[in-house]
N, C-alpha and C positions, 0 to 999 in steps of 0.2 A: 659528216657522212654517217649515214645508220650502221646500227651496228649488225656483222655478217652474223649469221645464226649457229651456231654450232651442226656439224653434219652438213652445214651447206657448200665444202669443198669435197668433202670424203663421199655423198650420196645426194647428190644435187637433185636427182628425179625425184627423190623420195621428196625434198626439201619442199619444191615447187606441186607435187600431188597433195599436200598437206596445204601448203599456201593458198590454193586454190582450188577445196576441192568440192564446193559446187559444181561450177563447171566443168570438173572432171568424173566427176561421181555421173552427174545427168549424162556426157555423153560415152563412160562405159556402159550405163544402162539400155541407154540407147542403142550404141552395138549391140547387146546382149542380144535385145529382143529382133534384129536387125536378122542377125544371124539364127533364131531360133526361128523369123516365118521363112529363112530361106530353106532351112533345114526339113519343114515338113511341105512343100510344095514338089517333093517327088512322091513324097508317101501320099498325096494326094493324088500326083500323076499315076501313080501306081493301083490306086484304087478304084481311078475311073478308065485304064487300059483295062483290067480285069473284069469291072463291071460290063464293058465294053466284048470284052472276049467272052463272058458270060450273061451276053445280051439281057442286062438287067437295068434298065433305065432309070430307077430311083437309084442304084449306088450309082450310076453316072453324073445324073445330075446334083448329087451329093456333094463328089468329088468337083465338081466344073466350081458349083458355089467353095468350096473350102480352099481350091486353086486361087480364084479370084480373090477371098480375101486373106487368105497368106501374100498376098503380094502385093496387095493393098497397105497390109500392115509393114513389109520392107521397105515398100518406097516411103511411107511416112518415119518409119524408123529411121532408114538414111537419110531423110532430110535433116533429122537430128541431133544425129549425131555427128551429121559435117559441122552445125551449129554453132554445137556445144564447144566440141574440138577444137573448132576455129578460135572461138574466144579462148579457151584455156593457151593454147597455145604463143596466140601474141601476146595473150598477158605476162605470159614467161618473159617472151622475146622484151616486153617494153620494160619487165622490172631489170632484168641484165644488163638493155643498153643503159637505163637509169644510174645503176652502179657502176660501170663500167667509168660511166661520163662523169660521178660525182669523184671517181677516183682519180679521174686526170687533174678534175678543179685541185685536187688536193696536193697531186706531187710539185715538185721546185722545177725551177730552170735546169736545176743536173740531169735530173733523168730526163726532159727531154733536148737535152744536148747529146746523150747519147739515144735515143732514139727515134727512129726516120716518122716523119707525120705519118708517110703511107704507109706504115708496117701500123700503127692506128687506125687508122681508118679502113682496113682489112679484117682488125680483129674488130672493132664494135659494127662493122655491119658484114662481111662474110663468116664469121666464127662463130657471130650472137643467131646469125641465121642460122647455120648447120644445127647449132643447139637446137633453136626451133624445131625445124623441120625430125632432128631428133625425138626430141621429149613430146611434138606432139604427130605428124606423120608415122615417125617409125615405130615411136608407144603402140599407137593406132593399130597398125598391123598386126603389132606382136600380136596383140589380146586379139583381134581378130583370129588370127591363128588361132591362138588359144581358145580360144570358143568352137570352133570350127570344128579344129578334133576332138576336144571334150564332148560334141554332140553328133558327131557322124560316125566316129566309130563306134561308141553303143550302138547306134542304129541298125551300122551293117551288120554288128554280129547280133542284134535280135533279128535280122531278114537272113544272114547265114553266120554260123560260126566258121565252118571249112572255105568259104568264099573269103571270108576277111583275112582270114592270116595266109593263105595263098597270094592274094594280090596285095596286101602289108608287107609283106615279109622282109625287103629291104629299107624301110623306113626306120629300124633299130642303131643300123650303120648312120644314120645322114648326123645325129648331134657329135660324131666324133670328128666330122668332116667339118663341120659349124663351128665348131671350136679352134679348129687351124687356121680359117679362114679369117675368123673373127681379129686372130689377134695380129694375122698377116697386115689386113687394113686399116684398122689402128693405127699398125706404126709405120704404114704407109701415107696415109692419107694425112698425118701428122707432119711428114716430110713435106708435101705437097703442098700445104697450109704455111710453111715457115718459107717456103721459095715463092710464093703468091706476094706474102709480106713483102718480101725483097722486094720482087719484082714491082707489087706498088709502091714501096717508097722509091725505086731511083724514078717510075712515073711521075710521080708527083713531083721531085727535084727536077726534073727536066723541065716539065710544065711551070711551075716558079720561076723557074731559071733560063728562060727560052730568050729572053732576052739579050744576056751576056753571051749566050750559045750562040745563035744569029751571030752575034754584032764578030766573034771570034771564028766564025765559019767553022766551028765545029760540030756540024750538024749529023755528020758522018761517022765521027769519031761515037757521039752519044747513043747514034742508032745501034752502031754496034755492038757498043757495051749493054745495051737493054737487048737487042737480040740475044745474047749470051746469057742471060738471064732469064729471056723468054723463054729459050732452048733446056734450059733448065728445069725449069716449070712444065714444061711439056715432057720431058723423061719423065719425072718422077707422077706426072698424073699417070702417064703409060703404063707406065709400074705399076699405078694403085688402080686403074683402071681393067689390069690383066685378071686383077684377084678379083677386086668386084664382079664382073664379068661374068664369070664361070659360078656364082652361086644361082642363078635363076635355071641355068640348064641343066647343072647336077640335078637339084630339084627335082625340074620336071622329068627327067629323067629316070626319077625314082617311081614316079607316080605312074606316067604313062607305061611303067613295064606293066603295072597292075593292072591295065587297060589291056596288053597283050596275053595276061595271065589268064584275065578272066573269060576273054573270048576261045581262050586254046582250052582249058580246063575245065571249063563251067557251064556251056554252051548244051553238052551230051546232057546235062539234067532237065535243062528247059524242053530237049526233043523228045526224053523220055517222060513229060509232063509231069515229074518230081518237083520242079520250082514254075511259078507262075512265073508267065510272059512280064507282067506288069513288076514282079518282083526283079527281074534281071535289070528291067529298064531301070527302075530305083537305084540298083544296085549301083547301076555303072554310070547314073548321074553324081552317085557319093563319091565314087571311084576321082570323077572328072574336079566334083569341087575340093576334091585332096590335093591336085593339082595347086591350087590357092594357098591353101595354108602352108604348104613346103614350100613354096615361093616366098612367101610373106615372111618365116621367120628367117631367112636367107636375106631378103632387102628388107626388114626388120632391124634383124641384129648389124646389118651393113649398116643401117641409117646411123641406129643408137649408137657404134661403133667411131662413126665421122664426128658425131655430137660431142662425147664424150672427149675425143681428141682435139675438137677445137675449145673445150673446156677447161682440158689443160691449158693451154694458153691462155683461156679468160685468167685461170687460176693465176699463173705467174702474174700477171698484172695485179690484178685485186689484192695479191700476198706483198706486191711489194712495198717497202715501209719508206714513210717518205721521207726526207731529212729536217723538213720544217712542219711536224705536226703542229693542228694547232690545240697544244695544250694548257694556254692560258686562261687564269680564273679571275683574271683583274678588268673593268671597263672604267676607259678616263672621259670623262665627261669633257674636259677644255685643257689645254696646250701654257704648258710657263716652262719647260725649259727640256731641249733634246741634247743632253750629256755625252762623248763618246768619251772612254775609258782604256788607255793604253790596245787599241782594237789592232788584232793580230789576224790573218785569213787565209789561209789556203785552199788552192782548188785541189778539187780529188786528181790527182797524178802529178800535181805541179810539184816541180822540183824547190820553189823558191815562192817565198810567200808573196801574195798581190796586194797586201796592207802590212804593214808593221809596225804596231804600235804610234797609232796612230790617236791624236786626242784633241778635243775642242769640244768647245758647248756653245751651245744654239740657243737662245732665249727670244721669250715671243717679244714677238714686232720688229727682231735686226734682222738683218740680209748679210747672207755670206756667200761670197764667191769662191770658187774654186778653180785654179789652171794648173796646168802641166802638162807636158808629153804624151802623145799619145801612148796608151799602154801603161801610164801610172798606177792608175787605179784609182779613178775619179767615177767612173759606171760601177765599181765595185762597191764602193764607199756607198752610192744613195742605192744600190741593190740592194747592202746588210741594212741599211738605216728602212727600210722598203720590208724588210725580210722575207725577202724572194731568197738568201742563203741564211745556212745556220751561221749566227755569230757566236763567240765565244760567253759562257753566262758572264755575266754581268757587267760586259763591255760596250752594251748600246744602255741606256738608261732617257726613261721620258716620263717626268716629273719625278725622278727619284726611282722609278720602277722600272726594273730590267724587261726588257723587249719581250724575252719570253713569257713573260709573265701575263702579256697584254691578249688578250683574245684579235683572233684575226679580225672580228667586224669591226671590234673597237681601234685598233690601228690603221686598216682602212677609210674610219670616217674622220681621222688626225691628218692625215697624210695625203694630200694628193700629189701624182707623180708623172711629170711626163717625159717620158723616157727617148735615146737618141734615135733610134728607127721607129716614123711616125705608122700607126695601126689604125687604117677606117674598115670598118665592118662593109657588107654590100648592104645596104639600108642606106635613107632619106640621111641627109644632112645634119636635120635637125636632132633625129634619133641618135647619130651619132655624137654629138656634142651633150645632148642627154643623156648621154650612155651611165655615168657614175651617180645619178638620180633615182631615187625609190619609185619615182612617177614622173610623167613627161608635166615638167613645170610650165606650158605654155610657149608661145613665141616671141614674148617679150623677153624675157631674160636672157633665151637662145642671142635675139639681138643684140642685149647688150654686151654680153661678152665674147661674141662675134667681132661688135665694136673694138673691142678692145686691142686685138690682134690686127687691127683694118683689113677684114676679108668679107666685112658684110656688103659693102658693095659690088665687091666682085660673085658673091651669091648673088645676088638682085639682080646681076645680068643674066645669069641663068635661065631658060625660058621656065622653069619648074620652081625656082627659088629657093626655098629653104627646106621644098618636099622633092628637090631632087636626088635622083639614085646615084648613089657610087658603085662603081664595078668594084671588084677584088681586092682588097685592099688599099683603095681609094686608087685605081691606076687612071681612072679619068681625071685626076687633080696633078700639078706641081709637085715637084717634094717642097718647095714652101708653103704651097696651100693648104696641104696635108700634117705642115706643123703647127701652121696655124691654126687650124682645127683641132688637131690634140690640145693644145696650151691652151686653147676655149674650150675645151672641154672639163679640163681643171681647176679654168677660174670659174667657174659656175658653179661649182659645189661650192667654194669658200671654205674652203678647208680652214683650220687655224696652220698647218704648215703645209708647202707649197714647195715641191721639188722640179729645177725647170733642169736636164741633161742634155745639156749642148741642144738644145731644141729650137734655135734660131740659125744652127749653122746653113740653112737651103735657104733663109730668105736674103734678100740686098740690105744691104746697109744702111738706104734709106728706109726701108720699112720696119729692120729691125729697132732704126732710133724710135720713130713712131710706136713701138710696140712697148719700150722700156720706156718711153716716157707716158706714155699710159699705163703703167705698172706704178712708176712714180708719183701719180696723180693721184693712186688708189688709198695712197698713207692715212688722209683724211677719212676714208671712210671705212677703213680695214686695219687700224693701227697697229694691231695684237698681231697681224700674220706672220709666219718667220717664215723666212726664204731663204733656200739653195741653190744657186746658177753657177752650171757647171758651162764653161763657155772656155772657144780659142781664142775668141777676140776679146782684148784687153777692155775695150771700150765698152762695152756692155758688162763690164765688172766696177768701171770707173767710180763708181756710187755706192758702192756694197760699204757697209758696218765696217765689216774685217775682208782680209781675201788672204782664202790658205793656197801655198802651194803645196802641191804634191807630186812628189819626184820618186820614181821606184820602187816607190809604194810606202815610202816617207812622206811626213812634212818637213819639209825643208824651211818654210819658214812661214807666220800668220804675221798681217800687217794691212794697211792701207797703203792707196799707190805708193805714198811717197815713199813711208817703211822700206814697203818691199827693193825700193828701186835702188835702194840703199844694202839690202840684207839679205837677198834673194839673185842670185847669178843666173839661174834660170829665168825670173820675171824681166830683167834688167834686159837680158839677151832676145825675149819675146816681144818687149817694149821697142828695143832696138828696129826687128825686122818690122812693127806695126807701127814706128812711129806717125810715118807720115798720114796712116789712116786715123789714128788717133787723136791729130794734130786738128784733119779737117772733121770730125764726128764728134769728139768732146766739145761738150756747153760747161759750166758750172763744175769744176771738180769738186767744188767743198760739198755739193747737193748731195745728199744721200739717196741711193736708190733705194725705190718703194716693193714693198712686197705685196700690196694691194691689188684687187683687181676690180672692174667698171661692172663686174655680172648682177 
């Protein structure tokens, strides 16, 4: 992940006008001058009503030409500086969600066990936008502001000094008023941002979950409870919505008194031909475009105000530290032997550890099975070996070198792993079995180790083949389809080790012998693999090297069938309930099962 800049939590505008400030440089320039021809297009009106009232034809037509290209140059200015803006701004937006998303690659399975996907996916595209429309809409204004009055009221007071502070006069009042306001919506709109999250993460849990929702007829029950959330959501926008609200009218409100001022006040000078016609009209066009600028730093500072506060929340993410960084400075070239070492684990809140001292070594080209009880700690075990959690130092070891020590790439291209709940992307088939590939290797090897699982035929009937789409999470597939497409997705890399987690539990039993004896076939051509099959059926254990049980988060005992059936009261009691399936599926017990694969 890059590294965050200093100042880039404390003063992020600033961080990002530096980052980027071509495009921000060309399009204040651009406003500048945007705002400077609109500012002289009344002093032009002004000189050609006078010229006019003073029937002098060359300052009219002066004035008609100098009208015409003041305005000439606004509209080219404003094309500009939307331009400029434009780019500066999603540049922002696209380096944020950047970090934002390099930071999720980074955190473990804890953090988001406790966190709802939709309360994500709120903050990287409603929170990164607010910023947006902050750092570059509400910038935008500000400095428009700022320009505005910077050059309109010298103006008035070189056309009147007694006209200007007459119809100014309550513009001193508005920043103590902008100040309350400011910080009202803040921590408003702050509120309203963390109820949105809610409200899209139980969205999203529904929608995932509509299934068992349906099938339990509780359809009612769910509306509900997201109405009461929705309900939620809508107070507290109410709320921020009363404050926002009232900053555009106070405003104008300030301004247009000055419109009432200067026609009740000011008017007796023009009938006593003390001020030119032409000059009142000036006057009370500055008058009108002051209306703008009180407007602007009012939804201005509302914008920056929303920005700022959905930045906090970028903040809490981006600050938070993950529990498996990766700070290793080792890379292993090839695979001789995965050590565990009296391995101890607890979850955060658990009362009772979900490993304990636990120990075996893995050496390339054996196969190790693994059973027990559901809840043992067998998904736990190839999680820490995976290092998806932190293990304890120097209790996983691979060639001699503790886990952490390993750089994340380097342990990813050791390890492949397919885990119990099968994961297809919405993309082509083939993309998805290439998914652990630096580059899409062609459709031959897709084939073979397709083969290997027997699902390639069942692609081929597909009217699209192997450039067919999956919806959602593969919801157009089987849950056995869908495993067998993970586990070809692992034998394709060729890893030097091979984690399979319960990952044949959704296919039959004839297809899973099909699958382990083409595993078995692999020896030959993959000798060095080492393999982990976490499985309920005994029978696709049948062939392993050794097979550990694990019991409570014990091993209870390491052995081959016979071993175990002898030394293990747990394996003995699972052979019991499985014999008869055992009896009719086992070939060959003395054959070793193969950790190979056909890709």
């Amino acid at each position: 992940m890059r590294q965050i800049p200093a100042g880039f939590f404390k003063r992020p505008f600033i961080h990002y006008f530096k980052e980027h400030p071509r495009a921000f440089a060309l399009g204040v320039v651009s406003l500048f001058f945007t705002n400077l021809f609109d500012i002289l297009t009344p002093l032009a009106l002004k000189a050609g009503i006078d010229g006019l009232e003073n029937q002098d034809g060359h300052a009219l037509t002066t004035a008609v030409l100098a009208y015409a290209g003041f305005m000439a140059g606004y509209v080219v200015c404003r094309y500009l500086w939307r331009i400029f803006f434009g780019q500066f701004q999603h540049s922002v937006a696209e380096d944020l969600r950047n970090r934002i998303f390099e930071k999720l690659c980074t955190l473990g399975p804890t953090f988001y066990h406790k966190t709802p996907v939709g309360q994500l996916m709120s903050l990287i595209i409603n929170d990164v936008n607010t910023f947006r429309m902050a750092i570059g809409p509400g910038v935008l204004i500000l400095l428009d502001a700022v320009f505005y009055i910077a050059m309109i009221v010298p103006v008035m007071i070189w056309l009147s000094w007694s006209w200007t502070w007459k119809t100014l006069i309550i513009l001193p009042f508005v920043p103590f008023f902008m100040r309350k306001m400011e910080t009202l919506i803040h921590e408003r709109y702050r509120e309203a941002q963390d109820r949105l999250s809610e409200m899209s993460g139980k969205a999203q849990e529904i929608i995932a979950g509509i299934r068992p929702i349906k099938s339990f007829a509780q359809e009612d029950n769910q509306t509900s409870f997201f109405n009461v959330l929705s309900r939620a959501y809508e107070k507290v926008s109410n709320r921020f919505a009363i404050v926002d609200s009232a900053f555009d009218p106070v405003m104008q409100l300030s301004v247009t008194l000055g419109s009432v001022i200067l026609l009740w006040l000011c008017t007796p000078e023009v009938m006593r031909a003390e001020v030119t016609l032409g000059t009142f009209v000036a006057f009370h066009e500055y008058i009108k475009r002051m209306v703008w600028p009180m407007t602007a730093i009012g939804s201005g500072a509302s914008m920056c105000e929303q920005g700022l506060a959905s930045f906090d929340r970028i903040t809490e993410l981006l600050t938070t530290e993950t529990d498996i960084p990766d700070t290793g400075d080792t890379d292993l070239e090839h695979f001789e032997s995965l050590e565990v070492r009296d391995l101890t684990f607890h979850y955060e809140g658990a009362a009772n550890p979900a490993l304990h001292k636990v120990s075996f070594t893995l050496r390339a080209g054996e196969t190790i099975g693994i059973v027990g009880p559901v809840g043992a700690g067998k998904t736990t075990l190839l999680s820490l070996l995976c290092r998806l959690y932190p293990a304890p130092p120097n209790s996983i070891l691979i060639n001699g070198v503790p886990i952490e020590r390993l750089t994340r790439k380097s342990l990813a291209k050791l390890i492949s792993s397919v885990p119990q709940e099968a994961f297809l992307f919405s993309d082509t088939i083939s993309e998805n079995v290439a998914l652990g590939l630096e580059c899409f290797p062609g459709l031959e090897p897709i084939r073979d180790a397709t083969s290997v699982v027997n699902i390639d035929k069942e692609i081929d009937s597909m009217p699209q083949g192997y450039a067919s789409y999956l919806g959602e999470r593969g919801v157009n597939l089987s849950g056995g389809q869908k495993q067998r497409l993970t586990i070809a997705r692992a034998l394709i890399r060729r890893s030097p080790v091979l984690f399979l987690d319960d990952s044949l539990s959704a296919v039959d039993a004839k297809t899973e012998r099909a699958i382990v004896g083409a595993l078995k076939e692999g020896r030959a051509r993959h000798p060095d693999q080492a393999v982990i099959i976490v499985s309920h059926r005994l029978a696709t254990l049948m062939h392993a090297d050794r097979i550990i049980v694990i019991v409570n988060g014990e091993i209870e005992a390491v052995g081959t069938h016979d071993e175990l059936m002898r030394t293990s009261p747990t394996y003995e009691a699972m052979n019991r309930i499985q014999s008869s399936t055992i009896e009719s599926e086992t070939g060959d017990a003395a054959a070793p099962l193969v950790g190979g694969n056909q890709a």
